[in-house]
TORVEXPA-397057 format. One record per residue (C-alpha): residue number from 1; residue in one letter; x, y, z. Coordinates in steps of 0.25 Angstrom, whole numbers, plus 2048, in hexadecimal, padded with zeros to 3 digits. Example, Ala and Ser with C-alpha at 12.3 -4.5 7.8 and 13.67 -1.06 7.14 Angstrom:
REM TORVEXPA-397057
R,1,A,831,7EE,81F
R,2,S,837,7FC,81D
END
This chain:
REM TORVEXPA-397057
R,1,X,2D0,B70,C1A
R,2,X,2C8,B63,C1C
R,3,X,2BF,B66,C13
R,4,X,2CB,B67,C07
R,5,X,2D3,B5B,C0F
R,6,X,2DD,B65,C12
R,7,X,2E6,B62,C20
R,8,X,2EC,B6E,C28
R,9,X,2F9,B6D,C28
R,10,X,2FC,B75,C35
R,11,X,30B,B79,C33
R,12,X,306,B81,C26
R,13,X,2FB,B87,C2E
R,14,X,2FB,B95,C35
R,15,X,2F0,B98,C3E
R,16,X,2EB,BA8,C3D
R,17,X,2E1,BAF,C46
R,18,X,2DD,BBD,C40
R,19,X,2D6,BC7,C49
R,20,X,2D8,BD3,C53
R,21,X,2E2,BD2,C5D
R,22,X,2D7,BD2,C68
R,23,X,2D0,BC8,C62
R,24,X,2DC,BBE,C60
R,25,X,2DE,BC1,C6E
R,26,X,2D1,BB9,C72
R,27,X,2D7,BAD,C6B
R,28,X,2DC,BA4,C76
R,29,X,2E3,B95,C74
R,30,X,2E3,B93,C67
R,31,X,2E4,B86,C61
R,32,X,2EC,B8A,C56
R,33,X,2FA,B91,C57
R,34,X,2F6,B9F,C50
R,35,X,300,BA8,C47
R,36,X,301,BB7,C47
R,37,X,301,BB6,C37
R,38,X,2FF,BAE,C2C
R,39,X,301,BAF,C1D
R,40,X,2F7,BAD,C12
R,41,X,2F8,BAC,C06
R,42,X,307,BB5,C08
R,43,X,300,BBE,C0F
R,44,X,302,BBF,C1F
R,45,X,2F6,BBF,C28
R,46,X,2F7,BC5,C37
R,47,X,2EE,BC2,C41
R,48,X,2E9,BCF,C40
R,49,X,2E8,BD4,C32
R,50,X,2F3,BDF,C34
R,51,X,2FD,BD8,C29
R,52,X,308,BDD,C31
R,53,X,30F,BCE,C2F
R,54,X,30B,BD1,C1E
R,55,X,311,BDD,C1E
R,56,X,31F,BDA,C25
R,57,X,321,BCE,C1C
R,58,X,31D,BD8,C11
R,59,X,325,BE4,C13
R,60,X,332,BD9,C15
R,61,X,32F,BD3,C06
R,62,X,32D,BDF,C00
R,63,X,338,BE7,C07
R,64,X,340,BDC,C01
R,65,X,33D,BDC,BF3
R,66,X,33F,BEC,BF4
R,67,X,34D,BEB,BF9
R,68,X,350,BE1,BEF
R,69,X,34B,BEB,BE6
R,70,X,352,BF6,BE9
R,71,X,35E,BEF,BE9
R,72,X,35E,BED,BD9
R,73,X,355,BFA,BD7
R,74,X,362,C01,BD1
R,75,X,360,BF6,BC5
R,76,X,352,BF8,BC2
R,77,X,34A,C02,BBA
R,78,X,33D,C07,BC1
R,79,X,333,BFF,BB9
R,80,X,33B,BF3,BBB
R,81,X,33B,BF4,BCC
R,82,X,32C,BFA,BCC
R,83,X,32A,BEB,BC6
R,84,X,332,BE5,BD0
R,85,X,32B,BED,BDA
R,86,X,31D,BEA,BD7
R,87,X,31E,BDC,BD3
R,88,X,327,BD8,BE0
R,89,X,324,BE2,BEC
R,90,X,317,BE9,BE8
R,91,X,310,BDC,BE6
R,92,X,312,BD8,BF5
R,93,X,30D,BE5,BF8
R,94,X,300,BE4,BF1
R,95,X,2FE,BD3,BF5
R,96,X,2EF,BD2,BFE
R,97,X,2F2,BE1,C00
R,98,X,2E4,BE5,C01
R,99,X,2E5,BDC,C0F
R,100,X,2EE,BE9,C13
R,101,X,2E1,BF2,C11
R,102,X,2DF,BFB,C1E
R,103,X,2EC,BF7,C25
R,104,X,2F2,C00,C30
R,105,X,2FB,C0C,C28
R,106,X,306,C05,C30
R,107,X,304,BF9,C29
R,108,X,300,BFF,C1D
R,109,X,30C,C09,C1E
R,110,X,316,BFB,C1E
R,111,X,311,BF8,C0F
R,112,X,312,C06,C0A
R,113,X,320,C05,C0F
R,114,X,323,BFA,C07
R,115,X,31D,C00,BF9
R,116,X,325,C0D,BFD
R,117,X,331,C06,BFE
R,118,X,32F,BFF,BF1
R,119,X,32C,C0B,BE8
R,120,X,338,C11,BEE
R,121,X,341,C07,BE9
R,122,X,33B,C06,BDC
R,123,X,33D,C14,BD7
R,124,X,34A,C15,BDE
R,125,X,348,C20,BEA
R,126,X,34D,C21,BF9
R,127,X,344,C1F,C03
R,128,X,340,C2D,C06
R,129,X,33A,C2D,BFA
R,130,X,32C,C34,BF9
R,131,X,324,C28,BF5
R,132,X,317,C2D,BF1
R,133,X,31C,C31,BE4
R,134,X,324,C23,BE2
R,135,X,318,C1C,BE3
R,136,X,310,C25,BDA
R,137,X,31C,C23,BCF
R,138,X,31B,C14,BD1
R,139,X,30B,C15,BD0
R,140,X,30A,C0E,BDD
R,141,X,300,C0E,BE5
R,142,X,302,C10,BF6
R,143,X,2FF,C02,BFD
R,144,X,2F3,C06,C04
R,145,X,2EE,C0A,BF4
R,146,X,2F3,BFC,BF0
R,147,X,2EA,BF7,BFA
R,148,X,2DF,BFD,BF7
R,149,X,2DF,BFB,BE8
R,150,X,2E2,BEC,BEA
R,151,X,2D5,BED,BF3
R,152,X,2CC,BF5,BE8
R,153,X,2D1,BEB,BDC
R,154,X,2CE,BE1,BE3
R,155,X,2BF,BE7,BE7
R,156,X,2BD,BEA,BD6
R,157,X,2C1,BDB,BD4
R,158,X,2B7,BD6,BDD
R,159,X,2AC,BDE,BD8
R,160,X,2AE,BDD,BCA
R,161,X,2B2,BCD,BCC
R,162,X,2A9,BC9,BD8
R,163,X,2B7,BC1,BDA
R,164,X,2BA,BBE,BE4
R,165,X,2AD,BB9,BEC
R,166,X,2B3,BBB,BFA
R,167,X,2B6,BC9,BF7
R,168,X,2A9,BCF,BEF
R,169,X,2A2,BC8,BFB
R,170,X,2A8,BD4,C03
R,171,X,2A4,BE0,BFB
R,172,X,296,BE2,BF6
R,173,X,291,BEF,BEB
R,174,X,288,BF9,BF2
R,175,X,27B,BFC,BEC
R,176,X,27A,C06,BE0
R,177,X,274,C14,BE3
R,178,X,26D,C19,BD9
R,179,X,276,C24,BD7
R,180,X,281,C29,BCD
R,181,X,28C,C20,BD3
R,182,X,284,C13,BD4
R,183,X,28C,C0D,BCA
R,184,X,298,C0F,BD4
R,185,X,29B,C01,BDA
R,186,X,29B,C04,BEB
R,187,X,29E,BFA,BF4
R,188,X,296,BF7,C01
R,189,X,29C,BFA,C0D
R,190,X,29C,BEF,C18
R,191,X,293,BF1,C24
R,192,X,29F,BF6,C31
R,193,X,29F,BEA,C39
R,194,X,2AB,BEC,C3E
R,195,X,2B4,BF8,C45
R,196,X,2C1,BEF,C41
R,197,X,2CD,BF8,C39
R,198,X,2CE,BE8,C32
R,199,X,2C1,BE8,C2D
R,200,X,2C3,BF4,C23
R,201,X,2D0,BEC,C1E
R,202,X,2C5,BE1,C19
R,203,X,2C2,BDF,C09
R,204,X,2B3,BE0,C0E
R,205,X,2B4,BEE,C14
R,206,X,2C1,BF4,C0D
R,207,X,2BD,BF2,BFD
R,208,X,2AF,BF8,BFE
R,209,X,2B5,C06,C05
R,210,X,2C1,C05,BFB
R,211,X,2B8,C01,BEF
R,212,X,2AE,C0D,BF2
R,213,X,2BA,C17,BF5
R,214,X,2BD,C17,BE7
R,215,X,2B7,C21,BDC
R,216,X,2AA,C1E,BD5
R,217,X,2B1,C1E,BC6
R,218,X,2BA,C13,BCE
R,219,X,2B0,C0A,BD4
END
């Protein structure tokens, strides 16, 4: 901040410390007031990466919009509340959603909830509605699908853009075999240099397994 002649205004300013419980707990006499979670650029970091503060500000917004929805759903054709659906609930679902990669199910469950609930009310069903077949008529994908594609697209667009820098530093190809699949791009796996369930949550760690998962014609 000095070097851009910037001053801190500490009223605007929230102090977050990011790691395991046992390690925060080796953390005596701050200097600075900590908080349990802060928001970035409208997303809501927690000390540990869980996103359980993201997902309850999330599930209220979107539950919200949904109510809202079916309060005037009698008045709307389908095409017109899957418009409505996508454009105002589905796009906070799918907001930094590959930081949801490799989340507990419970958490995971949360978000599926939430599209489960949407695609009821957009074709106009109760609850005990089997939802399988809703979302396979809506062409939706599940979250957890969502998540993973968001985090495949965004793999293609680093490789064939080399943009942006910080992300095709992560991922590297792995050597050609002279074989009848050598020109199948595979991605090197990271060396295991940690036993943390987090690490696998990484771009490093989660878009070469992801990447490599798919078939040959794809890659």
């Amino acid at each position: 901040m000095t070097a851009n002649l910037l001053t801190l205004n500490s009223y605007k300013t929230e102090f977050l410390l990011v790691g395991l419980k046992q390690q925060l707990s080796k953390i005596h006499d701050c200097f600075l007031t900590t908080t349990h979670s802060a928001r970035n650029l409208g997303f809501i970091f927690d000390e540990h990466l869980t996103f359980s503060d993201q997902i309850t500000a999330l599930s209220k917004s979107c539950y919200y919009h949904i109510r809202e929805l079916c309060c005037i759903h009698l008045y709307l054709d389908f095409k017109t509340a899957s418009t409505i659906a996508t454009s105002i609930v589905h796009s906070k679902l799918d907001y930094c959603n590959p930081l949801y990669h490799n989340l507990p199910n419970c958490q995971l469950n949360r978000l599926q909830q939430i599209q489960n609930s949407l695609a009821r009310a957009v074709v106009k069903v109760p609850r005990s509605t089997h939802i399988t077949p809703i979302l396979k008529s809506l062409h939706w994908l599940k979250v957890n699908e969502r998540i993973e594609y968001k985090l495949l697209a965004l793999t293609y667009k680093v490789l064939t853009t080399a943009q942006p820098s910080y992300l095709r530093n992560l991922i590297s190809l792995q050597p050609p075999r002279s074989t009848r699949s050598s020109s199948v791009v595979i991605l090197s796996r990271p060396p295991t240099i940690s036993f943390l369930k987090i690490t696998d949550r990484t771009f490093r760690y989660a878009s070469p397994r992801l990447w490599n998962q798919l078939p040959d014609s794809f890659r």
